[in-house]
C-alpha positions in Angstrom: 57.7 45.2 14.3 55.2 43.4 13.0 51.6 43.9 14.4 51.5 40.7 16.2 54.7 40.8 17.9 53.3 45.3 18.8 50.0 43.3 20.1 51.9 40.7 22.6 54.6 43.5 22.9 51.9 45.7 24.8 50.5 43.1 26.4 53.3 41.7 28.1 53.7 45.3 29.8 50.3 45.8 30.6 49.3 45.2 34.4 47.7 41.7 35.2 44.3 43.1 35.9 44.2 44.6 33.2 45.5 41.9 30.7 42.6 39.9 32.5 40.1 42.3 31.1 41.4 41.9 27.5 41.4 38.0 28.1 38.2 37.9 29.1 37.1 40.9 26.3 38.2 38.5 23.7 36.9 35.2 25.1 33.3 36.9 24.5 34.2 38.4 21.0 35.3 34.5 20.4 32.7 32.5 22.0 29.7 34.8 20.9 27.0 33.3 18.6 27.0 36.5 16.1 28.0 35.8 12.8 31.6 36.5 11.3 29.6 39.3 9.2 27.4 41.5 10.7 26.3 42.9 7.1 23.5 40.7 5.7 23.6 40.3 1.7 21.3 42.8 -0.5 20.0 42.5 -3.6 21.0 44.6 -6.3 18.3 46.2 -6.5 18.1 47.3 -2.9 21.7 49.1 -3.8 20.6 50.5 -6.6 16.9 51.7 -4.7 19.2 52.8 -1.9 21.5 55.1 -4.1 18.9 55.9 -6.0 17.3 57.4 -3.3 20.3 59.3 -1.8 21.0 60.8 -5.1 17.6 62.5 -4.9 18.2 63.8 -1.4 21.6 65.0 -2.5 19.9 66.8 -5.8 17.0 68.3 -3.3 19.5 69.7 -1.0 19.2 67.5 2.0 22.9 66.1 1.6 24.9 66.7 4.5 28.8 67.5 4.3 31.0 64.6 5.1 32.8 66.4 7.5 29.8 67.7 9.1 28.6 64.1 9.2 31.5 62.2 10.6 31.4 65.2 13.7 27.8 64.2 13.9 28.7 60.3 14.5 31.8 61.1 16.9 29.6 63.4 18.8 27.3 60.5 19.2 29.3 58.3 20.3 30.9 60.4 23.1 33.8 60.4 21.4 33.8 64.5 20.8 
């Protein structure tokens, strides 16, 4: 099943209400005036500043654990 046909699959057994909310969820996600990409273009030198800059918080010892990080953003965003 392809991921389309899963989509209109779940919608089709989804109460009305409910497959009113996700019609009018995507009508805004459609109709809004933000741009297709939310990431605006850096220069190669900002990378390079950028990772420059994390390396020397990762050589000081200020690096955090991904694990420990990815916790940290779930936890903030209620989702732990």
């Amino acid at each position: 099943m392809s991921t389309l046909e899963a989509t209109v699959s779940m919608l089709e057994a989804m109460p009305e209400e409910a497959r009113l909310k996700v019609y009018q969820y995507a009508r805004t996600v459609f109709s809004s005036n933000r741009p297709a990409n939310p990431f605006t273009p850096v220069s190669k030198e900002t990378v390079l500043a950028d990772l420059k800059a994390s390396s020397d918080e990762f050589d000081r010892g200020e690096g955090m654990d991904a694990k420990e990080a990815i916790r940290e953003m779930r936890r903030q965003r209620g989702f732990v």
